[in-house]
DOZA-98120 format. One record per atom (N, C-alpha, C, O): residue number from 1; residue in one letter; atom name; x, y, z. Coordinates in steps of 0.2 Angstrom, whole numbers, plus 5000, padded with zeros to 4 digits. Atoms other than C-alpha are relative to their C-alpha. Example, Ala and Ser with C-alpha at 12.3 -4.5 7.8 and 13.67 -1.06 7.14 Angstrom:
# DOZA-98120
REC  resi  resn  name    xx    yy    zz
REC     1     A     N  5004  4994  5000
REC     1     A    CA  5062  4978  5039
REC     1     A     C  5004  5006  5000
REC     1     A     O  5009  5005  5003
REC     2     S     N  4996  4994  4999
REC     2     S    CA  5068  4995  5036
REC     2     S     C  4996  5005  5003
REC     2     S     O  4999  5011  5004
This chain:
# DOZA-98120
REC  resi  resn  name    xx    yy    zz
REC     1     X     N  4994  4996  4998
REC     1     X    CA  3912  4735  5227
REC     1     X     C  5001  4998  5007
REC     1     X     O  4997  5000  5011
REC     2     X     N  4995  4999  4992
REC     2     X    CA  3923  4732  5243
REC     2     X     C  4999  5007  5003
REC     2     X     O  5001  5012  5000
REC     3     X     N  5002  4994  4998
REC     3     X    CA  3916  4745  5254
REC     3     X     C  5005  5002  5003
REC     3     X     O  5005  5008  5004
REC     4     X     N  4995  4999  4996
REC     4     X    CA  3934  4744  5262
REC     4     X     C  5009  5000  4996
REC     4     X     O  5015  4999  4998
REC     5     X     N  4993  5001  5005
REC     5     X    CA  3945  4744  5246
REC     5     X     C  5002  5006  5001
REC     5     X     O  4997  5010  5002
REC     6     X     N  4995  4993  5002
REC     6     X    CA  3958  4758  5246
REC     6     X     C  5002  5003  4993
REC     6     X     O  5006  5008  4992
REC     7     X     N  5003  4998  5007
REC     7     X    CA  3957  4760  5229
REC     7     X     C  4994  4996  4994
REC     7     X     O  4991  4990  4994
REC     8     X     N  5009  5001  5000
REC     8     X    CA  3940  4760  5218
REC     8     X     C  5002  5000  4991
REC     8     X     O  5003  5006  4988
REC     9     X     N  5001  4998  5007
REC     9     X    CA  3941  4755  5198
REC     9     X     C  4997  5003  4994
REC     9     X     O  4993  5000  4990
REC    10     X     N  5004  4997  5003
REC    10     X    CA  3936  4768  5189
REC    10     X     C  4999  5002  4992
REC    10     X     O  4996  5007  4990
REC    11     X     N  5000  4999  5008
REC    11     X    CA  3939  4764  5170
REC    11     X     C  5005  4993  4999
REC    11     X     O  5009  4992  5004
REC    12     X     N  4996  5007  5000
REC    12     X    CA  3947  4746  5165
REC    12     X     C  5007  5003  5001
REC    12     X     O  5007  5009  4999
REC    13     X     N  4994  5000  4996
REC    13     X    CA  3964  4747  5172
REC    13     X     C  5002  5005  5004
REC    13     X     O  5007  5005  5006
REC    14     X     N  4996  4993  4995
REC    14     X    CA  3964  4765  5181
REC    14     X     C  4995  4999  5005
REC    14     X     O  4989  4998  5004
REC    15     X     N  5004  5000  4997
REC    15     X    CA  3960  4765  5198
REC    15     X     C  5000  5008  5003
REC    15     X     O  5001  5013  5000
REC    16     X     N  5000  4993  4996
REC    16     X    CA  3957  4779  5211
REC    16     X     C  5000  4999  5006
REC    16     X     O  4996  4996  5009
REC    17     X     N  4998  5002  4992
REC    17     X    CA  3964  4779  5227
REC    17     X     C  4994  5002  5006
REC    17     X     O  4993  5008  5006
REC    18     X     N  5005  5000  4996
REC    18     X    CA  3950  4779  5242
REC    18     X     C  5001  5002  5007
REC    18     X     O  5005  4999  5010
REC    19     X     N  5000  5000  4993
REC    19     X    CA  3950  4785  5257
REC    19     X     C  4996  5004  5004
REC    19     X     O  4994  5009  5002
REC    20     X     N  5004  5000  4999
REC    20     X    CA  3940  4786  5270
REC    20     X     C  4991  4997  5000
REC    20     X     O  4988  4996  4994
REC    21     X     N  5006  5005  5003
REC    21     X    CA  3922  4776  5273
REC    21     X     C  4993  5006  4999
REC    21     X     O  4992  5011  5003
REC    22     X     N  5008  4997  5000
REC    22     X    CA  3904  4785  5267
REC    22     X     C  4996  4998  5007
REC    22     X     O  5000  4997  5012
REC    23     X     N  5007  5003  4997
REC    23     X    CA  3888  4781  5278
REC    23     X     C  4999  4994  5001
REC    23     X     O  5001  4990  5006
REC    24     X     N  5003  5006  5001
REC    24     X    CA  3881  4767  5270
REC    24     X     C  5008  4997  5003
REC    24     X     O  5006  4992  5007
REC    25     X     N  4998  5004  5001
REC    25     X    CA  3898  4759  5271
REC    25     X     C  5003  5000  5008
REC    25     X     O  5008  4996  5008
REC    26     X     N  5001  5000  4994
REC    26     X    CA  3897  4761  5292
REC    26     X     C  4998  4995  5002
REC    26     X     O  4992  4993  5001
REC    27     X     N  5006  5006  4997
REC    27     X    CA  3893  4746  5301
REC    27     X     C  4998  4999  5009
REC    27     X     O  5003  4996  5012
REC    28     X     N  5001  5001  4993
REC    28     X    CA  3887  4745  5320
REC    28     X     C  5005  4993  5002
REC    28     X     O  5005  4987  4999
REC    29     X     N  4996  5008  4999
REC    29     X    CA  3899  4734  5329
REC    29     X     C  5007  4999  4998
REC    29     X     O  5012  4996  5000
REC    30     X     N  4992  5000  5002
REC    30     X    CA  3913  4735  5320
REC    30     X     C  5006  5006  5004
REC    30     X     O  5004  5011  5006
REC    31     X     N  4995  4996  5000
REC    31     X    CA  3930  4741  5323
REC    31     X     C  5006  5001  4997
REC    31     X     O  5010  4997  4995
REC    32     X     N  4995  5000  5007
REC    32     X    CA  3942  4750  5314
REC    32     X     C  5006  5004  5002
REC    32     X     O  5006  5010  5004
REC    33     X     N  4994  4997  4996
REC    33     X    CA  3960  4753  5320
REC    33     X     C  5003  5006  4995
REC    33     X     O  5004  5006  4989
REC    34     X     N  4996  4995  5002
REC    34     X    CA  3969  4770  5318
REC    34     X     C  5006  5000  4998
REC    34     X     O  5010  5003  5002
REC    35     X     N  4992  4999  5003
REC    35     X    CA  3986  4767  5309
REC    35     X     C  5004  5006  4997
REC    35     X     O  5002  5012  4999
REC    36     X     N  4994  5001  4994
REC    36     X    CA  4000  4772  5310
REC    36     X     C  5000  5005  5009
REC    36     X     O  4998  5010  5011
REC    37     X     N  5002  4996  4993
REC    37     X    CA  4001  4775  5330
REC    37     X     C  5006  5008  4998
REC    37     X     O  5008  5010  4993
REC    38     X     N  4996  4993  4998
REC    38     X    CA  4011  4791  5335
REC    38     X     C  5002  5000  5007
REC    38     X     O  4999  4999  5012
REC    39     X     N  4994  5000  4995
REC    39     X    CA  4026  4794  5344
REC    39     X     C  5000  5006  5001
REC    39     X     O  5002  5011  4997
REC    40     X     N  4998  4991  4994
REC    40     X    CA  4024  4811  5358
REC    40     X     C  5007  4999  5001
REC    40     X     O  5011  4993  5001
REC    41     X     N  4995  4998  4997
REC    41     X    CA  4038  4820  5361
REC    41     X     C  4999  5004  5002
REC    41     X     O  4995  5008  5001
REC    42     X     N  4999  4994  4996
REC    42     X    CA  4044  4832  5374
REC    42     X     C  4996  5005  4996
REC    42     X     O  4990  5007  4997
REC    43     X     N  4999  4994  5006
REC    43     X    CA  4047  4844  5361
REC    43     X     C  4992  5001  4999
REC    43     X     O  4990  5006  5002
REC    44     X     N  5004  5002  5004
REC    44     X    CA  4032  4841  5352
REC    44     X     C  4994  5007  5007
REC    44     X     O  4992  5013  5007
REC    45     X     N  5006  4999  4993
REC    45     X    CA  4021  4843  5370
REC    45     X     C  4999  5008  5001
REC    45     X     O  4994  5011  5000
REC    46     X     N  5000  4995  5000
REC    46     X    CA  4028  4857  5375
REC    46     X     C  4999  5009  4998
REC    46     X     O  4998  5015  5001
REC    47     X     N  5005  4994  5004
REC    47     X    CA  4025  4868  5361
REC    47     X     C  4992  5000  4999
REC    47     X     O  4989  5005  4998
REC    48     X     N  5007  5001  5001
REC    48     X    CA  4007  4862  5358
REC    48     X     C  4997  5004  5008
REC    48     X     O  4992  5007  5007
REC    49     X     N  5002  4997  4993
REC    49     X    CA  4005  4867  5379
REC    49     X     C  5001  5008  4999
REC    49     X     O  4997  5012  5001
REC    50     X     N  4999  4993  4999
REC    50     X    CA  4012  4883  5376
REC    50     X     C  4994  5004  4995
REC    50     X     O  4991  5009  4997
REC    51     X     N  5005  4996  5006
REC    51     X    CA  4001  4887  5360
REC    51     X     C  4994  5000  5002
REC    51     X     O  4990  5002  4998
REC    52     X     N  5007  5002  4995
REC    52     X    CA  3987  4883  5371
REC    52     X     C  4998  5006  5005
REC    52     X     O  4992  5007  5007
REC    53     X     N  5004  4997  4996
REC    53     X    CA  3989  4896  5382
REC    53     X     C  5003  4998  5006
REC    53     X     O  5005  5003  5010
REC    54     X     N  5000  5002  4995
REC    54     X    CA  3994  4885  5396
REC    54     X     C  5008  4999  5003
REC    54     X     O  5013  4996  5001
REC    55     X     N  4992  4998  4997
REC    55     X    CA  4010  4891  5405
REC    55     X     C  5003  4994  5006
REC    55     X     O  5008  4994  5010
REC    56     X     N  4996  5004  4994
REC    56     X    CA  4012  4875  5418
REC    56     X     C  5007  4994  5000
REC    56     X     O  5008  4988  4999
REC    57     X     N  4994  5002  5000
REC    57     X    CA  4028  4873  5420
REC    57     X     C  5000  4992  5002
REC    57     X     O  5005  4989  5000
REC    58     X     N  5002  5008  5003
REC    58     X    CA  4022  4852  5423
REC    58     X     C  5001  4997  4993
REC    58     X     O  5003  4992  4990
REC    59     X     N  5001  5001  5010
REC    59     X    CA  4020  4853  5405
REC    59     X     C  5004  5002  4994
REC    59     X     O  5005  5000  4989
REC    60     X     N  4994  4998  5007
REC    60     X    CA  4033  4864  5398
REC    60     X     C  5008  5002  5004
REC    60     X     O  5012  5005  5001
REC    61     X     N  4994  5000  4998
REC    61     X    CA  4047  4866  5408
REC    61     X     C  5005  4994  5002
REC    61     X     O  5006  4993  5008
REC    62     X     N  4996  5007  4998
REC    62     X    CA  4061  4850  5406
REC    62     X     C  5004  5001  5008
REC    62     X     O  5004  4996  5012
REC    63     X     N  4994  4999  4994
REC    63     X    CA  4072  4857  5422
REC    63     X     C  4995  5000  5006
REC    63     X     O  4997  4998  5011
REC    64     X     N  5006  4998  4994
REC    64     X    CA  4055  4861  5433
REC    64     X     C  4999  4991  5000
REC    64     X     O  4998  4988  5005
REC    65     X     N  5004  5007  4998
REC    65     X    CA  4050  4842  5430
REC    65     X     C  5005  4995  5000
REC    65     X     O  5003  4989  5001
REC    66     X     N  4994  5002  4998
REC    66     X    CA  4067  4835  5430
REC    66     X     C  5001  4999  5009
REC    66     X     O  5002  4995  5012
REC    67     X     N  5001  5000  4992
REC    67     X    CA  4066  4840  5448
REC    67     X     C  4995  4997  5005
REC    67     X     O  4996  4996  5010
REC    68     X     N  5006  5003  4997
REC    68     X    CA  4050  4834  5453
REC    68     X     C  4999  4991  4997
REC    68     X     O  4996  4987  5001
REC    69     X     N  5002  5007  5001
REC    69     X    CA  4050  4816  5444
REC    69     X     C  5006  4999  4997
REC    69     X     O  5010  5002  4994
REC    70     X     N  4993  5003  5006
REC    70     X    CA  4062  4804  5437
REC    70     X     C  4997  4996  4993
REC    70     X     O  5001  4993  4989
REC    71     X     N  5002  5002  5006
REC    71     X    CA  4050  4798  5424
REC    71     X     C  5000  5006  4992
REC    71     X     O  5000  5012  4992
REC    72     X     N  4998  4997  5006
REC    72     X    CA  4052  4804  5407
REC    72     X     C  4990  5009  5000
REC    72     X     O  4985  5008  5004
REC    73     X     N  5003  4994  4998
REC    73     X    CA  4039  4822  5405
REC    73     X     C  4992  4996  4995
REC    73     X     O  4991  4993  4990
REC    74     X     N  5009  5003  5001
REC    74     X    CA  4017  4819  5404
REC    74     X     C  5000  5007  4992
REC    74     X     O  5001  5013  4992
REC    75     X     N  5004  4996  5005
REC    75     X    CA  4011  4824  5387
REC    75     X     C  4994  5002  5002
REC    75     X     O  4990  4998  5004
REC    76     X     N  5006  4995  4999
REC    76     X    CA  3998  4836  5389
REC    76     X     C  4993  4998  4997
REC    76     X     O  4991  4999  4992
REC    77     X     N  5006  5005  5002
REC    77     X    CA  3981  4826  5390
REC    77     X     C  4994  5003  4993
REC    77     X     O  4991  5000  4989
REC    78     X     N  5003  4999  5005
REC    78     X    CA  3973  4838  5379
REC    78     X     C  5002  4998  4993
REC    78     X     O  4998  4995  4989
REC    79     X     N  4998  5000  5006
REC    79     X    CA  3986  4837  5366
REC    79     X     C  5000  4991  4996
REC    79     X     O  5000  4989  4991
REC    80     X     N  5002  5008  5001
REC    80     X    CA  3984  4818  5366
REC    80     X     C  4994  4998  4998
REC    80     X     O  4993  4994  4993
REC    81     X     N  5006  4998  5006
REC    81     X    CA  3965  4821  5362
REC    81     X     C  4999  5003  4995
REC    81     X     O  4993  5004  4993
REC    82     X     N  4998  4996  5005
REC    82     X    CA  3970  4831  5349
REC    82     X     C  5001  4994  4997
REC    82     X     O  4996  4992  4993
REC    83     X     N  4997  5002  5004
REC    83     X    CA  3979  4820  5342
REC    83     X     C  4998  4994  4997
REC    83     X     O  4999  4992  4991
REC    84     X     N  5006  5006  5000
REC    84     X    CA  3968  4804  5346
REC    84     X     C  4995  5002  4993
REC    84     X     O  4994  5000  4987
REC    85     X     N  5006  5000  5008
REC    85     X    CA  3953  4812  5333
REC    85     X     C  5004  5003  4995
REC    85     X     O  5000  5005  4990
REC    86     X     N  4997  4998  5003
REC    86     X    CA  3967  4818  5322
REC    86     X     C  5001  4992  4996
REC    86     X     O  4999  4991  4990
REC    87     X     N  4999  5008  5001
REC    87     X    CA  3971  4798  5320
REC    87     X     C  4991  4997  4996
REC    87     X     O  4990  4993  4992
REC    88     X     N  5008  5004  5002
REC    88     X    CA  3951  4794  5317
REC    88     X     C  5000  5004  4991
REC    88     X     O  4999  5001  4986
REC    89     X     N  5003  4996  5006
REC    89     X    CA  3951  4807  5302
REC    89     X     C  5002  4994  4994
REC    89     X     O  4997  4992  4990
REC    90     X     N  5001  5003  5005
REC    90     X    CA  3957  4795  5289
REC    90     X     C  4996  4994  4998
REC    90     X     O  4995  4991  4993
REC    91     X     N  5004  5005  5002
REC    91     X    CA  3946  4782  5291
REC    91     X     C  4991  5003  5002
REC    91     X     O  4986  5000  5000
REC    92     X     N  5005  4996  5000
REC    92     X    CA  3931  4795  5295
REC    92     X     C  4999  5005  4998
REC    92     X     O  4996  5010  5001
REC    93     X     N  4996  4992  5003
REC    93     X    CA  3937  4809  5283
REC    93     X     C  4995  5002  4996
REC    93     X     O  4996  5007  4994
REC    94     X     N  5004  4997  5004
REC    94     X    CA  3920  4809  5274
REC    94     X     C  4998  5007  5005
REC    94     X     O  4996  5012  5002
REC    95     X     N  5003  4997  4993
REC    95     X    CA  3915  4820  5291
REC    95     X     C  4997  5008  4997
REC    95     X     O  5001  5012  4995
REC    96     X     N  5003  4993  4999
REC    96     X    CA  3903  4834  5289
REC    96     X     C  5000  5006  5007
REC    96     X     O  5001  5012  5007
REC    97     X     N  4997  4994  4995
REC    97     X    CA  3904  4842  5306
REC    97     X     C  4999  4994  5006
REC    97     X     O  4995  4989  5006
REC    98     X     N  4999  5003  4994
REC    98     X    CA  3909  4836  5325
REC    98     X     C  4995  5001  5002
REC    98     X     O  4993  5006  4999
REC    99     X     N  5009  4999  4998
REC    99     X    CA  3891  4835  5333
REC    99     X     C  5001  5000  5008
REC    99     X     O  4997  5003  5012
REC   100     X     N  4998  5000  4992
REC   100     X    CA  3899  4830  5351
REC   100     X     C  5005  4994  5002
REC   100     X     O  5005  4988  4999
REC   101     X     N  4998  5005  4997
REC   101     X    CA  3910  4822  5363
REC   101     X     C  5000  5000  5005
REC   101     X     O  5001  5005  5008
REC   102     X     N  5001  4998  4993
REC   102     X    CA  3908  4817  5379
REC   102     X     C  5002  4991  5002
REC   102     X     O  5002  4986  4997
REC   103     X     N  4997  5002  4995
REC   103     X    CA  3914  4805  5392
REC   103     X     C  5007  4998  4996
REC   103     X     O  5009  4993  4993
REC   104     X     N  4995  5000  5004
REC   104     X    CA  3930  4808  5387
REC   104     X     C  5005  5000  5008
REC   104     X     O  5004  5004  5013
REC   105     X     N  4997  5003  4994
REC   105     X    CA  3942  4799  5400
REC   105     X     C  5007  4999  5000
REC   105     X     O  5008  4994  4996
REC   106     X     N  4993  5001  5000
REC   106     X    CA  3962  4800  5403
REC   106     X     C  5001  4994  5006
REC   106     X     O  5000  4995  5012
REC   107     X     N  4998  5005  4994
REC   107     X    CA  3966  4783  5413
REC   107     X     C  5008  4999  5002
REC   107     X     O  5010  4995  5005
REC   108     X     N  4994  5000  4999
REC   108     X    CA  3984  4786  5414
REC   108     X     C  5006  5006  4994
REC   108     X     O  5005  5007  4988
REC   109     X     N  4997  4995  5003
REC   109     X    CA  3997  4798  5408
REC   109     X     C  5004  4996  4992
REC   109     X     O  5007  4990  4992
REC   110     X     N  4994  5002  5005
REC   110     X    CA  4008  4796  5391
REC   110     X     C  5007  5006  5000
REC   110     X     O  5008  5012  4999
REC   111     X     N  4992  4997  4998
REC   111     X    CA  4024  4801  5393
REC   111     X     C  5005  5003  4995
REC   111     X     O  5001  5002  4989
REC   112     X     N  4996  4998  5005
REC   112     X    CA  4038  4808  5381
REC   112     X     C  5002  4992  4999
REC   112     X     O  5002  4987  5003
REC   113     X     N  4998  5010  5004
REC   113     X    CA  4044  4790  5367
REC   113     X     C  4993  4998  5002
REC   113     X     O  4994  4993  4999
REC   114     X     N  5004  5004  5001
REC   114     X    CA  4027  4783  5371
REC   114     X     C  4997  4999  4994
REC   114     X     O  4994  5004  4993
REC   115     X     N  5005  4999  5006
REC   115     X    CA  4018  4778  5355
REC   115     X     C  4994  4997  4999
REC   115     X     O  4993  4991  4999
REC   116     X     N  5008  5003  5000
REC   116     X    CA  4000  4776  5354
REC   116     X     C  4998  4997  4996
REC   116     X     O  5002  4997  4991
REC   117     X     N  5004  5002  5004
REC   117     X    CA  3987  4767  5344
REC   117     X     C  4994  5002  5004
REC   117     X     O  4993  5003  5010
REC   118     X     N  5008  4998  4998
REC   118     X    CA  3970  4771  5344
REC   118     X     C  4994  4994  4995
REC   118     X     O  4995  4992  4990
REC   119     X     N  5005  5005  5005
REC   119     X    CA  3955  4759  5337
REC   119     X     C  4991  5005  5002
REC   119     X     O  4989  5008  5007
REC   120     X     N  5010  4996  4998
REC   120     X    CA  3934  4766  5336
REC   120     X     C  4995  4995  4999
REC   120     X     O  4995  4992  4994
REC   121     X     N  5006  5005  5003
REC   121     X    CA  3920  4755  5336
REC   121     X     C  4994  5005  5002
REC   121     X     O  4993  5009  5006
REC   122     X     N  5008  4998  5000
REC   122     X    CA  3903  4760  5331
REC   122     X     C  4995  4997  5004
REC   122     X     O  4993  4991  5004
REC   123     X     N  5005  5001  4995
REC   123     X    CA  3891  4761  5343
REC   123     X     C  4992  4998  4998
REC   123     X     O  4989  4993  5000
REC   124     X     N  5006  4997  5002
REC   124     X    CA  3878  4767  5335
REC   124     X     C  5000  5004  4991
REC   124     X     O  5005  5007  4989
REC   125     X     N  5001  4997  5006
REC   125     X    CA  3872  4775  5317
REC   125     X     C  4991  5001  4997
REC   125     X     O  4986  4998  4999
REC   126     X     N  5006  4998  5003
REC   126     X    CA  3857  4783  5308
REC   126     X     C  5000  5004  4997
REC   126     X     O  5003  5009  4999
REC   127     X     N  5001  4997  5005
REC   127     X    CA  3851  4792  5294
REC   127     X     C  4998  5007  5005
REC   127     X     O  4996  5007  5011
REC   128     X     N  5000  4995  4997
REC   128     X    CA  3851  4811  5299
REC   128     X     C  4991  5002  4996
REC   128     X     O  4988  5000  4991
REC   129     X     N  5007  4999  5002
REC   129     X    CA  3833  4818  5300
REC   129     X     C  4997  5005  4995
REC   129     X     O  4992  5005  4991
REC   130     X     N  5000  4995  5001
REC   130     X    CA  3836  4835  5296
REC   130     X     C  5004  5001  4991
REC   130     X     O  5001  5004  4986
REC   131     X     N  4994  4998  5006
REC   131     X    CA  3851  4835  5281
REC   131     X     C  4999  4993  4996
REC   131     X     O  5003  4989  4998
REC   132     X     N  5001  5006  5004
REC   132     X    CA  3846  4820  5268
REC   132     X     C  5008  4999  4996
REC   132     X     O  5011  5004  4995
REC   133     X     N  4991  5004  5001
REC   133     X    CA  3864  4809  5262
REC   133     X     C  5004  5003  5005
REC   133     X     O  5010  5005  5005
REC   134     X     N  4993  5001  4996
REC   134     X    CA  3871  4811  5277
REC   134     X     C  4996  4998  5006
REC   134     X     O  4990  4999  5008
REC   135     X     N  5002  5003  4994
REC   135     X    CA  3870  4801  5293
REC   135     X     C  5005  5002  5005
REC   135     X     O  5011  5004  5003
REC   136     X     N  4995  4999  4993
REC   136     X    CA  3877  4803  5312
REC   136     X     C  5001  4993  5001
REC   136     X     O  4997  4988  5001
REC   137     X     N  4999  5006  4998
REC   137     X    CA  3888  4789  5318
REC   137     X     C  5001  5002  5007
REC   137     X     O  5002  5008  5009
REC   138     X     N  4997  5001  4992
REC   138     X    CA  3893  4785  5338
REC   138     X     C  5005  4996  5000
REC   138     X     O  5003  4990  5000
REC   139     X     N  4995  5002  4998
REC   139     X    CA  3908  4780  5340
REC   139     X     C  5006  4999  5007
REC   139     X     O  5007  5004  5010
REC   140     X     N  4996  5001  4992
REC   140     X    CA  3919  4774  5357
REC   140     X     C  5007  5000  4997
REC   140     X     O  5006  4997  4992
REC   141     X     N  4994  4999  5001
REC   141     X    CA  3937  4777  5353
REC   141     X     C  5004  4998  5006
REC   141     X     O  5001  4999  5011
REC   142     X     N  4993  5002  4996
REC   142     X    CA  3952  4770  5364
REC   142     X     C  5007  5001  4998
REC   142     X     O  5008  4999  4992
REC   143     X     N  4994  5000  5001
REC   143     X    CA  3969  4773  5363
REC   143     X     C  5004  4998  5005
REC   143     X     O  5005  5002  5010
REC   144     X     N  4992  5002  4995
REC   144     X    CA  3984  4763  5372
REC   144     X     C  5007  5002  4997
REC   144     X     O  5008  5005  4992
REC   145     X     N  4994  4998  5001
REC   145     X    CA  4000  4763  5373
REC   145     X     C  5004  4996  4998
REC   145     X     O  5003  4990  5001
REC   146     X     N  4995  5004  5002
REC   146     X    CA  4016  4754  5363
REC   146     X     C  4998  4991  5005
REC   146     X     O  4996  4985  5003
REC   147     X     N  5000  5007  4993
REC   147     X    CA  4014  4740  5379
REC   147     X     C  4993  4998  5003
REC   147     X     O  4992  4995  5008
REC   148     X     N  5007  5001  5000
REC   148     X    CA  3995  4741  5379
REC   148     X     C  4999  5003  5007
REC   148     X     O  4995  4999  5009
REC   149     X     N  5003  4997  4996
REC   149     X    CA  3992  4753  5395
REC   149     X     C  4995  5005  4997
REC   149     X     O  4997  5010  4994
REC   150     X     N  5004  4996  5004
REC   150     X    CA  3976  4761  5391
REC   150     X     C  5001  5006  5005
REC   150     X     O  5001  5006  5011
REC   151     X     N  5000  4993  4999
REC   151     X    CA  3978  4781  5391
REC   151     X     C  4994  5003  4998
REC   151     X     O  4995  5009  5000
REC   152     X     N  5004  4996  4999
REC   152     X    CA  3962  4787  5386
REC   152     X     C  4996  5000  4996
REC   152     X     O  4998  4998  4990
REC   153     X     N  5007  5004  5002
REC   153     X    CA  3943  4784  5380
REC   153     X     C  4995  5007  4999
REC   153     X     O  4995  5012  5002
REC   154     X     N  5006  4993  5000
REC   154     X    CA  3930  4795  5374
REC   154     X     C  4994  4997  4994
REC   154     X     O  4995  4993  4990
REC   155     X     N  5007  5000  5006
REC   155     X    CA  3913  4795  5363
REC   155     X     C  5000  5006  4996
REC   155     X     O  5002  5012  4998
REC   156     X     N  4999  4996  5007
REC   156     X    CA  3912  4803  5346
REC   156     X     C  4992  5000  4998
REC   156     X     O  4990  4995  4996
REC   157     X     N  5006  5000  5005
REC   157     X    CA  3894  4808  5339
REC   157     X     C  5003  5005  4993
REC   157     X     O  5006  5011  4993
REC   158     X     N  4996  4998  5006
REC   158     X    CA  3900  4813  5320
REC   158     X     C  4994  5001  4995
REC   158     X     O  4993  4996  4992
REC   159     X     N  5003  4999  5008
REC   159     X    CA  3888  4819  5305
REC   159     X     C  5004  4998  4994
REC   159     X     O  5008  5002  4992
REC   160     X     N  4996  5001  5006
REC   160     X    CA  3896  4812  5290
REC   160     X     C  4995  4999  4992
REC   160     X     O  4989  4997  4993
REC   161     X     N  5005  5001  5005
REC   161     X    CA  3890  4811  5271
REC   161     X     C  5000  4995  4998
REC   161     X     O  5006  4992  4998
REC   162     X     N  5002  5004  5003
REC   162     X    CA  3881  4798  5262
REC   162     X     C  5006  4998  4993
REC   162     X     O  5012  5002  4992
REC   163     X     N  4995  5002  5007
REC   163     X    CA  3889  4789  5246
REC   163     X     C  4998  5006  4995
REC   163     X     O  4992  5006  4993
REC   164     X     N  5001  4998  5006
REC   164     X    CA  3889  4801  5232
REC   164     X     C  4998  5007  5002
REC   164     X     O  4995  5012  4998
REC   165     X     N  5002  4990  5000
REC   165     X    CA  3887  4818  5242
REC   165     X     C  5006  5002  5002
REC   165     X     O  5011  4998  5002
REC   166     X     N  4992  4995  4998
REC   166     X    CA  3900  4831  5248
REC   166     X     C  5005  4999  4995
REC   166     X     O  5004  4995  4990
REC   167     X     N  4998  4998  5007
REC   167     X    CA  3913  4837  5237
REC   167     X     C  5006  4994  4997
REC   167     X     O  5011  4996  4994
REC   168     X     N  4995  5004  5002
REC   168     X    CA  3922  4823  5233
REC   168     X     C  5001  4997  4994
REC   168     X     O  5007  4997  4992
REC   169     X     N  5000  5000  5008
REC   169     X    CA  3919  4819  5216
REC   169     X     C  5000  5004  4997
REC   169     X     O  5003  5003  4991
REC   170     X     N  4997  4994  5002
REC   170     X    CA  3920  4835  5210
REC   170     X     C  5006  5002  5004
REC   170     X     O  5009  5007  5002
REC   171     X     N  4991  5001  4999
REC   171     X    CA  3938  4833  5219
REC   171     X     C  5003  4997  4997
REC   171     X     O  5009  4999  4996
REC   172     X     N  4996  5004  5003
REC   172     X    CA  3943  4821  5211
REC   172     X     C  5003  4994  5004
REC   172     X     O  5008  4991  5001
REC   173     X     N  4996  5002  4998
REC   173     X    CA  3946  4810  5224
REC   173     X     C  4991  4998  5007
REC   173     X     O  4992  4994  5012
């Protein structure tokens, strides 16, 4: 079996659409790019800033940052890491629970129209000691910009389940 087919046949001629890699089908070293990028918008930011909590008008007021810059308005660094491990999930969607992340680095702003990509290489992997079919992967995540300005980097430790555990087959899918 293609550990990286997107569909997996499972009776002559029916397949079943796959998505997402198990464990085993993890390789140290490799990397696997987050399709399709995503286009921030204003709009977009400045709701996700407010639902946050976070009233700075930098972030959510077009007239306030009109006046202060003539570049187009900075998406909200959080919401950009938001949206960066929202981008990992389908290629890492087996995911039993987030375990940590850390050196998590903004090297420059993305702006309203910029559209990112994101890619993750595996650092690191191994069998979990505690919870048997399922292993923690380490992952470096990067994400640039449409024009390749890198905006922002971080490490991922992930618990994910082996082949043939969690509830995926009793999903159907």
């Amino acid at each position: 079996m293609n550990r990286h087919a997107s569909h997996i046949e499972i009776a002559p001629g029916v397949f079943l659409e796959r998505m997402g890699l198990f464990f085993e089908d993890v390789v140290v070293g490799e990397t696997y790019e987050h399709r399709p990028g995503k286009t921030f918008t204003a709009e977009e930011s400045m709701q996700q800033t407010l639902r946050s909590l976070d009233q700075s008008p930098a972030l959510t007021d077009l007239r306030f940052h009109s006046q202060v810059s003539h570049q187009p308005l900075p998406i909200n660094p959080t919401h950009v890491l938001a949206v960066m491990t929202g981008m990992m999930t389908k290629t890492f969607s087996k995911i039993v629970a987030n375990l940590a992340w850390k050196n998590v680095k903004f090297h420059g702003p993305v702006l309203a129209g910029d559209t990112v990509y994101a890619e993750s290489t595996v650092l690191e992997k191994r069998e979990s000691k505690s919870r048997p079919g399922q292993g923690i992967i380490h992952v470096r995540t990067t994400a640039k910009t449409h024009d390749g300005r890198l905006v922002c980097t971080f490490e991922r430790m992930i618990l994910i389940y082996g082949r043939g555990q969690g509830p995926y087959d009793a999903a159907g899918y």
